[in-house]
C-alpha positions in Angstrom: 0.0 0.0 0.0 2.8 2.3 0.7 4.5 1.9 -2.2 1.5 2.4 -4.4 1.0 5.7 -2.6 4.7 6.3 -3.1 4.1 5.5 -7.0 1.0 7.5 -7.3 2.5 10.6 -5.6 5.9 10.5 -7.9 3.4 10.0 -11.0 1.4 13.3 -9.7 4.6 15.1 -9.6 6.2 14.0 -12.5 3.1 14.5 -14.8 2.6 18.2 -12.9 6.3 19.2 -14.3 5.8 18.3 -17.6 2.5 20.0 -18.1 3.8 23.2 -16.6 6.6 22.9 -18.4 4.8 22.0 -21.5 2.0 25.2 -20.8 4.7 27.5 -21.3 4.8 29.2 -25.1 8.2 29.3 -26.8 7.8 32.8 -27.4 5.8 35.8 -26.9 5.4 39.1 -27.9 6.2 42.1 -25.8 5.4 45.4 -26.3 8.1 47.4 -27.9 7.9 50.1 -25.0 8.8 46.5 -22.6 12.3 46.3 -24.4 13.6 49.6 -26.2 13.2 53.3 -25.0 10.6 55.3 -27.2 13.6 57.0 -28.8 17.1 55.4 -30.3 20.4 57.1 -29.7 22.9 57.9 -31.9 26.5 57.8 -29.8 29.6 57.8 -31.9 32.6 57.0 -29.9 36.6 58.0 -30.5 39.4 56.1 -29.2 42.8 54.4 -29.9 43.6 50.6 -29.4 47.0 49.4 -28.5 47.9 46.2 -29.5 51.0 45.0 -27.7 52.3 42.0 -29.8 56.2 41.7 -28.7 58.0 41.9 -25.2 57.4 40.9 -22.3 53.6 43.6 -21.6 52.1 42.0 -24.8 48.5 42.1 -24.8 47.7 40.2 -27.9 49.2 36.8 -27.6 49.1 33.8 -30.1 47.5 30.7 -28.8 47.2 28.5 -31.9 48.5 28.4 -35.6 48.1 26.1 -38.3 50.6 24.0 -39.9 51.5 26.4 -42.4 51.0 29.4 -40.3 55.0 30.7 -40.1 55.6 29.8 -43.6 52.2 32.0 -45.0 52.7 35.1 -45.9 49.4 36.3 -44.3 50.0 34.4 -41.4 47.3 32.3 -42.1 45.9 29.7 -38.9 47.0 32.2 -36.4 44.7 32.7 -33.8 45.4 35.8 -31.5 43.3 36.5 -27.7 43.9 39.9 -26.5 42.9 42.0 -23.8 44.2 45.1 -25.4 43.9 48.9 -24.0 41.7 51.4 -25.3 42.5 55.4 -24.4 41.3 59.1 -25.2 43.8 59.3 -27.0 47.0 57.8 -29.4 49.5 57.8 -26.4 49.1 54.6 -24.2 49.5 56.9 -21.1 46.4 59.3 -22.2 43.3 58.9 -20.7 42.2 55.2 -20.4 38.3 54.4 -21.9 39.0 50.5 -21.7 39.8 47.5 -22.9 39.1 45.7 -26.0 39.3 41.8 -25.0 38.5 38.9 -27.5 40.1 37.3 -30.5 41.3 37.6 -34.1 42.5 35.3 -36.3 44.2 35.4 -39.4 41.9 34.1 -41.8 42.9 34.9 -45.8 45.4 33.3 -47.5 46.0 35.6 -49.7 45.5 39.0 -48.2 46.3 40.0 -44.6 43.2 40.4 -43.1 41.8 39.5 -39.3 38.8 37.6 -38.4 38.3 39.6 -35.6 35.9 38.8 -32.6 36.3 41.5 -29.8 34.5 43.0 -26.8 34.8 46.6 -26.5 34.6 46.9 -22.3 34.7 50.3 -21.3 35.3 51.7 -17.7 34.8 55.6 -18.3 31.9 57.9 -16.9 28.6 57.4 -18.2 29.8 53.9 -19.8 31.1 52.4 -17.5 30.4 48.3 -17.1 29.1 49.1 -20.7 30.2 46.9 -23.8 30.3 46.7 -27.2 30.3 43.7 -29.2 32.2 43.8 -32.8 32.1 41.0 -34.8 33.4 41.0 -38.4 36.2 40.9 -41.0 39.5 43.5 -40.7 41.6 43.5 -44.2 44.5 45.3 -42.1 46.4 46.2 -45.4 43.5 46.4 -48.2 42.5 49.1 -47.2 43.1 52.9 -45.3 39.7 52.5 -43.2 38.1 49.4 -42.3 34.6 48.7 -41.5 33.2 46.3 -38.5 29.9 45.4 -38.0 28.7 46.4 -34.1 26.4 43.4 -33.4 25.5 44.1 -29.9 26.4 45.6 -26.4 25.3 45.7 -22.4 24.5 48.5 -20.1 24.0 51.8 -21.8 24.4 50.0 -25.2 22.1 47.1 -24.6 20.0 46.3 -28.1 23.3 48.6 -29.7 24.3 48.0 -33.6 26.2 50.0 -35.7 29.7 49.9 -37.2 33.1 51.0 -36.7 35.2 52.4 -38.3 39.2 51.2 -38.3 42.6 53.3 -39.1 45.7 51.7 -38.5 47.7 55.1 -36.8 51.1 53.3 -35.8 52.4 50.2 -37.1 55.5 48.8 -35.8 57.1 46.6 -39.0 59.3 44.7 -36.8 57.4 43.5 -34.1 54.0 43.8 -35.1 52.7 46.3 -32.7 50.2 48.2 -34.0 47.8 51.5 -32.1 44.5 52.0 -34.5 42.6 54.5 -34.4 38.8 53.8 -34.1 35.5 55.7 -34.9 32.2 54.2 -33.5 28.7 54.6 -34.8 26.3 53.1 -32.7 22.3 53.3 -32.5 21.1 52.1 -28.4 
């Protein structure tokens, strides 16, 4: 008897779950006012990104390659994480705006040109605990200005898109440093 009351019981429960979880729709429409302010904004953004390749404060380090990576002239199968600094301006010691953290990877074999995968995080005023979220392709020597594709962002930028724009302002031939300047277009 007590196990039959034990079996009924688990049977009540177990078929309870299901149809609550079942009941539940897989989506559902919110009003727009519920998610996005009645107006967008339009914030463009200005700042310069350091990316420390060589020595011993590097802040773009290779963690993989491909077979053929050091014998491709574009470097092909690299795959770079960084956790590079953003500032005001194109002197590492200006003001400090962030940090751009995430990946690139060389991904042409033909023409130099990044895969790039990066988090803008910014710590200034107004934005800070705010990101950015860039997601696209960089030809680093095609071309004098690049675009990116701004696919997202948290905190003041939450529901953000928009593009930026890359300039490569210093390029060290030897080691690969490299500050670039970048312009930010972003609707939130």
């Amino acid at each position: 008897m007590a196990n039959n009351l034990i079996s009924t019981t688990f049977l009540f429960i177990l078929s309870s779950i299901i149809f609550l979880a079942k009941s539940q729709p897989f989506s559902t429409s919110l009003p727009r006012s519920t998610l996005r302010p009645e107006r967008e904004n339009l914030t463009r953004l200005h700042f310069f990104f350091h990316d420390v390749v060589g020595g011993p404060n590097a802040t773009a380090i290779r963690v993989a390659e491909a077979p053929i990576t050091n014998t491709s002239p574009t470097g092909f199968g690299a795959v770079i994480i960084m956790d590079n600094l953003l500032t005001e301006g194109s002197n590492p010691n200006s003001k400090r705006v962030g940090r751009a953290q995430g990946m690139y990877a060389s991904a042409d074999m033909s023409n130099m040109s990044f895969m790039m995968v990066q988090n803008y995080v910014f710590d200034d005023e107004r934005y800070n605990g705010s990101t950015l979220s860039v997601l696209g392709r960089n030809p680093v020597t095609s071309l004098a200005v690049r675009e990116l594709p701004v696919v997202g962002g948290t905190g003041v930028f939450r529901f953000a898109n928009g593009y930026a724009e890359a300039r490569t302002f210093f390029l060290n031939e030897t080691n690969g440093d490299a500050i670039v300047e970048y312009n930010v277009y972003v609707l939130h």
